[in-house]
C-alpha positions as CSV (number, residue, x, y, z in Angstrom):
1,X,97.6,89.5,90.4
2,X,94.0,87.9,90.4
3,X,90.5,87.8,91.7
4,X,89.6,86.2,94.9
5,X,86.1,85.9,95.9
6,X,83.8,84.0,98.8
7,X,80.4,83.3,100.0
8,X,78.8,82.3,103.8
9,X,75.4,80.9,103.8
10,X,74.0,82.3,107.3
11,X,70.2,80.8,107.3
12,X,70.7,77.0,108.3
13,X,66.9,76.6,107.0
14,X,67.2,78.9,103.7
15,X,68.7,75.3,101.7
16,X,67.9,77.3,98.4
17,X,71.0,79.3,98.8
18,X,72.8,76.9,99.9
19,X,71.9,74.8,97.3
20,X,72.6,77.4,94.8
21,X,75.8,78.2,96.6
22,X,78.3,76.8,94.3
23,X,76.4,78.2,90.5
24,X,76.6,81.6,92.4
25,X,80.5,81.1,93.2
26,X,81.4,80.0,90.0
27,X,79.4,83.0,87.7
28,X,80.9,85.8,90.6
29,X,84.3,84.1,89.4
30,X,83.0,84.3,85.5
31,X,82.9,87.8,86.0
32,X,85.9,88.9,87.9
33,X,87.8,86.4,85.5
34,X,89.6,89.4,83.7
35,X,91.8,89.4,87.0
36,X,93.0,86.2,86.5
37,X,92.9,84.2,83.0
38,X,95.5,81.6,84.1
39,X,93.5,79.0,86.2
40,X,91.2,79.3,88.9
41,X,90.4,77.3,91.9
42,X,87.5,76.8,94.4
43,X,86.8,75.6,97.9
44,X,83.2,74.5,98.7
45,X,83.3,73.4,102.4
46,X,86.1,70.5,102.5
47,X,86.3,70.2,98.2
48,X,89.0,72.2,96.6
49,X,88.7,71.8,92.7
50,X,91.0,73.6,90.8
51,X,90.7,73.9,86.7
52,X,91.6,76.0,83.9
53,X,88.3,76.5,82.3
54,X,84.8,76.9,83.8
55,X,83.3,74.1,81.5
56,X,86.0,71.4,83.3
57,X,84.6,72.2,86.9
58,X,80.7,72.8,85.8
59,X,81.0,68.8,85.8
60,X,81.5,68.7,89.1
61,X,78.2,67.7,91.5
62,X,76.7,71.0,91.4
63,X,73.4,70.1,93.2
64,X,75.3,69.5,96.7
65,X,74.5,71.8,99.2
66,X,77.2,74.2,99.8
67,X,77.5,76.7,103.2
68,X,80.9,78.1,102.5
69,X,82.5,78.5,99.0
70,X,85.8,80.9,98.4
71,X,87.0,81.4,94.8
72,X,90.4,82.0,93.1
73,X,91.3,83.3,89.2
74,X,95.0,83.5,89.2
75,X,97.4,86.1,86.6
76,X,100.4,84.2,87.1
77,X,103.3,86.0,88.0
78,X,105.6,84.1,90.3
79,X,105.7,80.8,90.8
80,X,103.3,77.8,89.5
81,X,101.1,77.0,92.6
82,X,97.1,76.8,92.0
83,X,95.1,78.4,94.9
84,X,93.4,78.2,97.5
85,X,96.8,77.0,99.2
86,X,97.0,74.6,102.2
87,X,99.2,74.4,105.2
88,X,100.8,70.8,106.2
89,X,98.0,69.4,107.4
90,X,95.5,71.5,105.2
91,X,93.8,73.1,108.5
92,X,94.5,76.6,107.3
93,X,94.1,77.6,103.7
94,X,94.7,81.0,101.8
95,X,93.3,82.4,98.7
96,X,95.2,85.8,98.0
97,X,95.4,88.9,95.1
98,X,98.6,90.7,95.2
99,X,102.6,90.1,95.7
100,X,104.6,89.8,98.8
101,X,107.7,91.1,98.0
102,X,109.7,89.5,101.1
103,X,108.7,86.1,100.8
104,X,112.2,84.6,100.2
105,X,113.3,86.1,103.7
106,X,110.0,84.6,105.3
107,X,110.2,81.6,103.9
108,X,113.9,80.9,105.1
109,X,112.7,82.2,108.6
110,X,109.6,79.9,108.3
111,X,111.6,76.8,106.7
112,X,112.9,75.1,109.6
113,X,109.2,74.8,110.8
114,X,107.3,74.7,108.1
115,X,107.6,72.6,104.8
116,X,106.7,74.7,101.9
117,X,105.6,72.8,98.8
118,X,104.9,75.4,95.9
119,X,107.3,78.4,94.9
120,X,104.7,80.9,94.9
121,X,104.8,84.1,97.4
122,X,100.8,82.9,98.4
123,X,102.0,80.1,100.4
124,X,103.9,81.9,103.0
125,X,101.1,84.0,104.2
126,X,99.2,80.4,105.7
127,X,102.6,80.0,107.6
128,X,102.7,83.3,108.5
129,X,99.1,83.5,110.2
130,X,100.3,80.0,112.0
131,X,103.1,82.1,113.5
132,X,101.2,85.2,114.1
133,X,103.5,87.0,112.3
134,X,101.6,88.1,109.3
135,X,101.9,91.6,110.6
136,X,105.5,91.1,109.0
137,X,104.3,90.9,105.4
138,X,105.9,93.5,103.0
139,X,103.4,93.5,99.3
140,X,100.4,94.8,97.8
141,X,97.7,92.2,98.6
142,X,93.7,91.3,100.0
143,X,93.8,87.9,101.1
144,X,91.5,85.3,102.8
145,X,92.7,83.0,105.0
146,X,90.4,80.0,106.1
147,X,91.1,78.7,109.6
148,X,88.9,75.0,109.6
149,X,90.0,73.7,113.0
150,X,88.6,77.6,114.9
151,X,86.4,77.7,112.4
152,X,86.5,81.2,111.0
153,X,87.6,83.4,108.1
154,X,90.3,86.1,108.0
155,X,90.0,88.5,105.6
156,X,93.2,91.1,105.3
157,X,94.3,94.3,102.9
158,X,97.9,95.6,103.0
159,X,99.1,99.1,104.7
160,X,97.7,101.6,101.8
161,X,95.2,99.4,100.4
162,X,96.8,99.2,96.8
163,X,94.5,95.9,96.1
164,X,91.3,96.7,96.6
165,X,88.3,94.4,99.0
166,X,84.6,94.5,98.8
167,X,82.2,93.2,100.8
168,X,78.4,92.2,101.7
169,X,77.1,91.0,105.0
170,X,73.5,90.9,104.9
171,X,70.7,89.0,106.9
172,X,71.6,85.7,104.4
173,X,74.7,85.5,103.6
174,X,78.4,87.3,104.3
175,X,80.1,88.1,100.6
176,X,83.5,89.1,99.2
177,X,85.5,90.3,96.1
178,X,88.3,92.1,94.8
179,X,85.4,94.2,92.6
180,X,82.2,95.3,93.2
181,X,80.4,93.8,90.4
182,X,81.4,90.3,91.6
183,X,79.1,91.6,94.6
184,X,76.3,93.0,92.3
185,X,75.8,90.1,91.0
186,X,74.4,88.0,94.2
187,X,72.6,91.5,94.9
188,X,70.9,90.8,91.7
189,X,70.3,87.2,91.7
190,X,69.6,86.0,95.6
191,X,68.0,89.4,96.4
192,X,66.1,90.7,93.1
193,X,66.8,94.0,93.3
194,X,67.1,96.3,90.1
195,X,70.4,98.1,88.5
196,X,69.6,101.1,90.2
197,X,69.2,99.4,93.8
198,X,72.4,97.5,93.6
199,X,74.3,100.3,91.9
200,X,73.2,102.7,95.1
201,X,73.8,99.5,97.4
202,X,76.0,100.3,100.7
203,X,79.0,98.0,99.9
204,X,81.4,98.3,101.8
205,X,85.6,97.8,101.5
206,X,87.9,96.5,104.2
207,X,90.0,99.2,105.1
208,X,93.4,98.9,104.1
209,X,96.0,97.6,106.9
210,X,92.9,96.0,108.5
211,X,91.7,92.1,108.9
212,X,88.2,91.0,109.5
213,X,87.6,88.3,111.4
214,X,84.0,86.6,110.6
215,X,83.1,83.5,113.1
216,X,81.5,81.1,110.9
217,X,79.8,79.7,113.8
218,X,78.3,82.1,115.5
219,X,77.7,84.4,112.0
220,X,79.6,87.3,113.6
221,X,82.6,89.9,111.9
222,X,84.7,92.1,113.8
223,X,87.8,94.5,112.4
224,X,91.2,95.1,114.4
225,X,93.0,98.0,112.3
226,X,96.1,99.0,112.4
227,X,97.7,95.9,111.8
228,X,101.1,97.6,110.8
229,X,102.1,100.5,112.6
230,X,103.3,103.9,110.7
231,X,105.9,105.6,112.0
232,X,106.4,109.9,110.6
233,X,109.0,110.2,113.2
234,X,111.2,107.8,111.2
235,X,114.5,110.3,111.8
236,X,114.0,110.9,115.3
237,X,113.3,106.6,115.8
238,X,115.9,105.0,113.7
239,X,118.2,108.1,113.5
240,X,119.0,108.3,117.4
241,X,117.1,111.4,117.8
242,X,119.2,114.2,115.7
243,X,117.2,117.0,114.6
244,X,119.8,118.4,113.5
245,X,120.7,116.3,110.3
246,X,121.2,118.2,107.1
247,X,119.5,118.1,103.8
248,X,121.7,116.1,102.2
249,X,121.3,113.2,104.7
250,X,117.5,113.5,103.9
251,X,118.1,113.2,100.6
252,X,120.0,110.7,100.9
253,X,117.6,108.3,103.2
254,X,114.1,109.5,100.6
255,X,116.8,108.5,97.6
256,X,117.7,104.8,98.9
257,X,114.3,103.4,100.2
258,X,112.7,104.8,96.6
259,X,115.8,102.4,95.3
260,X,114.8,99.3,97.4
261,X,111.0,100.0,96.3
262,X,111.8,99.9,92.7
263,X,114.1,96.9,93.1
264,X,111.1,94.6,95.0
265,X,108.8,95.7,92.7
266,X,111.1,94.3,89.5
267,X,112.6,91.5,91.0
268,X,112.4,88.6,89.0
269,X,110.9,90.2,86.0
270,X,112.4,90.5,82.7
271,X,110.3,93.3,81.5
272,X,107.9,95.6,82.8
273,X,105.5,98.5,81.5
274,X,105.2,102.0,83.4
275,X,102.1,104.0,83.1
276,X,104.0,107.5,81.8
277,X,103.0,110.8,81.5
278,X,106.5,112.2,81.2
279,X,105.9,113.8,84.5
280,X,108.9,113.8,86.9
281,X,107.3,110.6,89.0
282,X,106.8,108.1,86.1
283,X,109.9,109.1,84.8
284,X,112.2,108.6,88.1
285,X,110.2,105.2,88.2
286,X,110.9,104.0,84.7
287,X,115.0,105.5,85.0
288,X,115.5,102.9,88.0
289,X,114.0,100.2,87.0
290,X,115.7,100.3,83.7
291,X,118.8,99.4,85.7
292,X,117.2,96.2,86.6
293,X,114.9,94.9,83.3
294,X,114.0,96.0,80.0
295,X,111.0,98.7,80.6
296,X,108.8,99.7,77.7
297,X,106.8,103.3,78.4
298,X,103.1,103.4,77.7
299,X,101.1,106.5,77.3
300,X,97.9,107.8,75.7
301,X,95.7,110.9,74.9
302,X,94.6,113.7,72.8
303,X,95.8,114.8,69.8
304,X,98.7,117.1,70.9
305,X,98.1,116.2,74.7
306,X,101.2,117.7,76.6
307,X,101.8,114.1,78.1
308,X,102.0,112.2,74.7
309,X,104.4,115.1,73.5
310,X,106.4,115.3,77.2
311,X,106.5,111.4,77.0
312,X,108.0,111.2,73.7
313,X,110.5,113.9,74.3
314,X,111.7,112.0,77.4
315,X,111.8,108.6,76.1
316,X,114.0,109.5,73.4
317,X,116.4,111.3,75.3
318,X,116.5,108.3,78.2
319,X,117.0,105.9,75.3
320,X,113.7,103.6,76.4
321,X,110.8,102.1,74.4
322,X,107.8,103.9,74.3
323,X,104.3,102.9,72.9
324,X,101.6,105.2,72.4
325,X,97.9,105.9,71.6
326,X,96.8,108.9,70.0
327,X,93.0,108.5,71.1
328,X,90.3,110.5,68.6
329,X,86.4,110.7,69.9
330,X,85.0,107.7,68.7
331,X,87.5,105.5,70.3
332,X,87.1,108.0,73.7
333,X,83.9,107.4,73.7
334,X,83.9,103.4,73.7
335,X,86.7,103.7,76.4
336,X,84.7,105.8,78.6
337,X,82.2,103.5,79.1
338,X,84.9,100.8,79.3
339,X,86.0,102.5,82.2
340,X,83.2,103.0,83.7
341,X,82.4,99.5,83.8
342,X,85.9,98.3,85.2
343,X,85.9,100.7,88.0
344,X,82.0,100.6,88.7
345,X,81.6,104.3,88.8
346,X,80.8,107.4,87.2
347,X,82.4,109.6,88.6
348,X,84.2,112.6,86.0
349,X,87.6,112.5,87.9
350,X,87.9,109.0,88.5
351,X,86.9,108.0,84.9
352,X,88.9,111.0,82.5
353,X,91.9,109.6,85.1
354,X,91.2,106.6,84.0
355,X,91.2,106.3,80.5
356,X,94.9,106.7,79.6
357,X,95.2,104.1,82.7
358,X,92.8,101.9,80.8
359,X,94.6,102.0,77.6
360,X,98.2,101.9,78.9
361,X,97.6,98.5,80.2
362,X,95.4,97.5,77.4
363,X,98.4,98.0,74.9
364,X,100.9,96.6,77.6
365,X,98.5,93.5,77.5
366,X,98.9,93.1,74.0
367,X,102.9,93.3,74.5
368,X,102.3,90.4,76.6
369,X,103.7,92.5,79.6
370,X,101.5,91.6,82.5
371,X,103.2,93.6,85.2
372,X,103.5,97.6,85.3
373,X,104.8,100.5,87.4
374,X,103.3,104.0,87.9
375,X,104.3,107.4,89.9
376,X,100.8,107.3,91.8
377,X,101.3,108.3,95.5
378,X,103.8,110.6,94.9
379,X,102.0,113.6,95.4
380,X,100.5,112.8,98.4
381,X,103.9,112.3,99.8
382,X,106.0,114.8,98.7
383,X,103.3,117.8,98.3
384,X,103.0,117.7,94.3
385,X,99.3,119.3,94.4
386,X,99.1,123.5,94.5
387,X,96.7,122.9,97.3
388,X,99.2,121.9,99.7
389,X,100.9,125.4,99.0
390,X,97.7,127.2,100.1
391,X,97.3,124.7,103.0
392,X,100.9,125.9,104.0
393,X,101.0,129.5,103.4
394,X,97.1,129.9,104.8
395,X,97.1,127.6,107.6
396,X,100.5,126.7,108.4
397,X,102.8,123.4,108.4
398,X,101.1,121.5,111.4
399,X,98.0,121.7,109.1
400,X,99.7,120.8,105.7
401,X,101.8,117.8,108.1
402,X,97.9,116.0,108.8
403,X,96.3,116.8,105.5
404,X,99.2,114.7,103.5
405,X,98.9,112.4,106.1
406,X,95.4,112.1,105.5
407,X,95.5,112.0,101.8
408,X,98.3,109.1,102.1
409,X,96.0,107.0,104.5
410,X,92.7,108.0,101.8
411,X,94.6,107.6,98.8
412,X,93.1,103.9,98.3
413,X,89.5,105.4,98.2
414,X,90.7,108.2,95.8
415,X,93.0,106.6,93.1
416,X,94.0,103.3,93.9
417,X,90.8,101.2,93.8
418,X,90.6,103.0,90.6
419,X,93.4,102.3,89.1
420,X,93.6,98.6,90.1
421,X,90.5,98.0,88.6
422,X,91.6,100.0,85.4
423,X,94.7,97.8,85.0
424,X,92.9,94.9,85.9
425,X,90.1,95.1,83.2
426,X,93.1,94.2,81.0
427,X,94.9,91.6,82.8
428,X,98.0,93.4,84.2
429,X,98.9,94.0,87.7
430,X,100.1,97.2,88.9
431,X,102.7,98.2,91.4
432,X,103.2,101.4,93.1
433,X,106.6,102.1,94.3
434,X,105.4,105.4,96.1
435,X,103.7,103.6,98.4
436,X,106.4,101.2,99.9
437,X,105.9,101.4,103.5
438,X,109.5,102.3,104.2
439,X,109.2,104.9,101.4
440,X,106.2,106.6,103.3
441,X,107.5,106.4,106.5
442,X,110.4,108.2,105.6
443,X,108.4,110.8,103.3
444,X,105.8,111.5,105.8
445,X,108.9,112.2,108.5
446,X,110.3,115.0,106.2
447,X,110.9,118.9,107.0
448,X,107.7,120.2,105.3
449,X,110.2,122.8,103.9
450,X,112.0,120.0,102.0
451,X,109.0,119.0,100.6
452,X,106.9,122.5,99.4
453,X,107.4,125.9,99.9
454,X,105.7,128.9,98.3
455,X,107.8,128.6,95.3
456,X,108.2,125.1,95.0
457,X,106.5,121.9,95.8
458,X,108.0,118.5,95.6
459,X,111.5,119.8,96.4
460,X,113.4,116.7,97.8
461,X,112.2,115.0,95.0
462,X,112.9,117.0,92.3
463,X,116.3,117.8,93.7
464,X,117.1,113.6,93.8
465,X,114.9,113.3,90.3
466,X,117.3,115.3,88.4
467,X,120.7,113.4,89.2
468,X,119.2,110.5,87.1
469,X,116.6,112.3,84.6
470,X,116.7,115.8,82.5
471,X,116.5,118.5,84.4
472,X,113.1,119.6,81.9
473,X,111.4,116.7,83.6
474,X,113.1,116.8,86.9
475,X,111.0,120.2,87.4
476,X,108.1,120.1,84.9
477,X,105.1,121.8,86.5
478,X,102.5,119.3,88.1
479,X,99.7,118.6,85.4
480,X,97.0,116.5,86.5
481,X,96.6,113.4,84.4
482,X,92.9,114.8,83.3
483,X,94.3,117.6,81.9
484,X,97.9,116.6,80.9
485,X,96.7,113.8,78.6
486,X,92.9,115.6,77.3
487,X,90.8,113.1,79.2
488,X,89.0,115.8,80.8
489,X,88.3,117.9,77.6
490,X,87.4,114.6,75.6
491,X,84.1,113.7,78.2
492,X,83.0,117.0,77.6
493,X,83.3,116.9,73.8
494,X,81.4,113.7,73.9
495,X,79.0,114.7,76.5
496,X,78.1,117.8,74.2
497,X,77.5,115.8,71.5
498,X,74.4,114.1,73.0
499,X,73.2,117.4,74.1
500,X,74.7,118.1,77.4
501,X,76.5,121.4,78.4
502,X,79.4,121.4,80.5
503,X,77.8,122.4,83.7
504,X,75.3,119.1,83.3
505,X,78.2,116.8,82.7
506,X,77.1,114.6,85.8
507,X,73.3,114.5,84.0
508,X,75.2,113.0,80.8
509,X,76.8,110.5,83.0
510,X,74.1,109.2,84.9
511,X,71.5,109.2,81.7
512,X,73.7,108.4,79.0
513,X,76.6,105.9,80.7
514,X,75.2,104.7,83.5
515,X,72.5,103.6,81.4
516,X,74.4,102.0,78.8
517,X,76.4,100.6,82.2
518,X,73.5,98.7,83.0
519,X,72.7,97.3,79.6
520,X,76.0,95.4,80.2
521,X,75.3,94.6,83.6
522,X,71.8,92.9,82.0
């Protein structure tokens, strides 16, 4: 995983942002370089300089005038290949955050025209916009691909938006980052405006299964969506029309594309972390890809949290490794604002969420693991939440069919930008086998009564869950991870402490770690 980043001068006569062009690349990449510590690379206009530390390119010539810059800090995963990436004839070029799991099948589609000439998964995307396939790309990515000879950028997010895109276009110049605060800082240093102003600043995200095109001559962006299409009539498509198929067969086809998730998701890796709560989701996760690598579990919270106690239970009955982190207010305190700062937010869910997410990772990091698996997306697909019960029994299953729909196509806004930016802050990437597209095109074609009832919820899952876990797990109760690990509880306890009652938790966010926020933003 890593950090990719760019900046388009607009004003031909404005030559002090151009001529500033370059310092401003380079400190955006200083600050998003938690995403990638490996190596990094730049572009400014036709010079690509790639480096390992920021004092080896800071002697490049910094006082040339620069109009485009795009920036790369690289977590190395697979292969050895510095980026940005070239074609043949280095006409198209690629900087890109994420994993494309079918890369080996593109590449020997690709070969016979195309000479590859790294072994990382980057380099097929250049090939595959040459081809006008990259609709065809199976991963968790944002990319930018720069066309020289049409003379225009393409910016592009996968299908559920797992890896997050920001960006600025303003009267001066067009912007982009995997994080907002990459983006805060040009707010603050070409347009002088305050913490508060760029902390309220309309910044906007590609939208996931989207590309941007922005025409570097003419200074002009336009989105085409859709890019991949998602099918919920998967059974009725593929399964020549037979509404009549039984459970079992259901089963069955949910059971083997969570299977080839896991699999692309662990290929190639000798060990991997999963983010566990000793809920039924990280568990199935962790079971199947112990088949494949050595897993180690990671989980955190309060004393006496139900998770830390439901995690240790499972792991000792599945035989895995499991490291935890019993978490007491001093340290939840320092890790709230932690938070706070790798996600850019305050808001109360997305922050007591994000904690045990934060320092998961942060122990995975220190286990030198630099990939890890979570259960995230689950819900939305197989109706974990009690909600979707009163959806059903209330308004019906048409209704329930378009609000998980909904909340699958959203989930990037709600959880996954957050939980990137989470693992992230410590150097790990995460991968979410939930959200394979094959997964959730079979998920979202599902009965509604295989999936929740007014008993049950997550019944198809559960039902496959429990022919590889304990049947205790298999059919624990849904517990959010706010409440199932004490995040929750903990913000209150430390919001009391400087004086603010439950009911004002939002006032002890905004005065209390917002400010402390910008103090580090300073």
């Amino acid at each position: 995983m890593c950090s990719i980043s760019g900046i388009v001068i607009k004003d031909d006569e404005d030559s002090s942002i151009r001529n500033k062009l370059r310092e401003h690349l380079i400190n955006v990449m200083k600050i998003l370089k938690h995403r990638g510590p490996d190596s990094s690379g730049v572009m400014f206009d036709d010079e690509v300089i790639y480096f390992k530390d920021f004092e080896d390119v800071l002697t490049s010539d910094f006082s040339r005038s620069s109009r485009l810059g795009l920036g790369h800090n690289r977590l190395a995963i697979v292969g050895n290949a510095n980026q940005p990436i070239p074609n043949e004839d280095e006409s198209v070029w690629v900087i890109c955050n994420g994993e494309i799991y079918n890369y080996y099948e593109l590449m020997e589609d690709l070969e016979d025209r195309h000479n590859f000439h790294s072994d990382t998964d980057s380099e097929v995307i250049v090939h595959c916009y040459e081809e006008g396939i990259l609709q065809e790309l199976d991963g968790e990515y944002a990319y930018c691909i720069y066309d020289k000879e049409e003379n225009k950028l393409l910016l592009g997010r996968d299908t559920f938006g797992v890896k997050p895109l920001f960006y600025i276009d303003t009267e001066k110049y067009f912007t982009f980052a995997s994080e907002r605060k990459g983006l805060w800082y040009l707010l603050r240093s070409i347009d002088n405006l305050s913490f508060e102003e760029i902390y309220n600043y309309p910044i906007d995200s590609l939208s996931p299964n989207s590309h941007m095109v922005y025409d570097l001559d003419e200074n002009r962006c336009y989105i085409v969506r859709d890019i991949q299409k998602i099918r919920i009539n998967y059974f009725n498509e593929y399964k020549n029309g037979d509404n009549t198929r039984d459970y079992d067969i259901y089963k069955r086809e949910v059971e083997e594309a969570l299977w080839d998730s896991v699999i692309k998701r662990v290929r190639g890796l000798d060990k991997v972390g999963i983010i566990f709560s000793g809920g039924v989701d990280s568990t199935l996760v962790a079971k199947m890809s112990s088949e494949y690598c050595d897993v180690v579990l990671y989980t955190s919270g309060l004393e006496g949290s139900e998770d830390v106690e439901y995690a240790e239970r499972v792991a000792e009955d599945l035989g895995l490794k499991l490291k935890k982190k019993v978490i007491d207010r001093d340290e939840y305190e320092e890790y709230l604002l932690k938070v706070a700062y790798a996600i850019d937010e305050i808001d109360l869910m997305k922050l007591s969420v994000g904690v045990p997410i934060y320092v998961a990772s942060e122990m995975a990091k220190r286990d030198g693991i630099k990939v890890v698996l979570s259960g995230q997306g689950a819900d939305e697909l197989f109706a974990g939440y009690k909600r979707y019960q009163r959806i059903l029994i209330t308004k019906g299953e048409e209704e329930l069919k378009r609000v998980l729909y909904r909340d699958v196509m959203n989930i990037h806004r709600v959880n996954l930008e957050r939980d990137d930016h989470c693992t992230m802050a410590n150097s790990v990437e995460l991968r979410v086998p939930f959200l394979d597209k094959s997964l959730v095109e079979v998920a979202l074609s599902l009965p509604v009564q295989y999936k929740v009832n007014e008993r049950e919820r997550k019944i198809i899952l559960r039902d496959i869950a429990k022919k590889y876990i304990p049947e205790y797990v298999a059919y624990r109760p849904k517990k959010a991870a706010q409440y199932g690990s004490g995040s929750e509880k903990m913000i209150y306890a430390v919001g009391r402490s400087y004086g603010y009652s439950k009911r004002k938790i939002d006032v002890f966010l905004r005065d209390v770690i917002l400010k402390r926020m910008e103090e580090m933003y300073a």
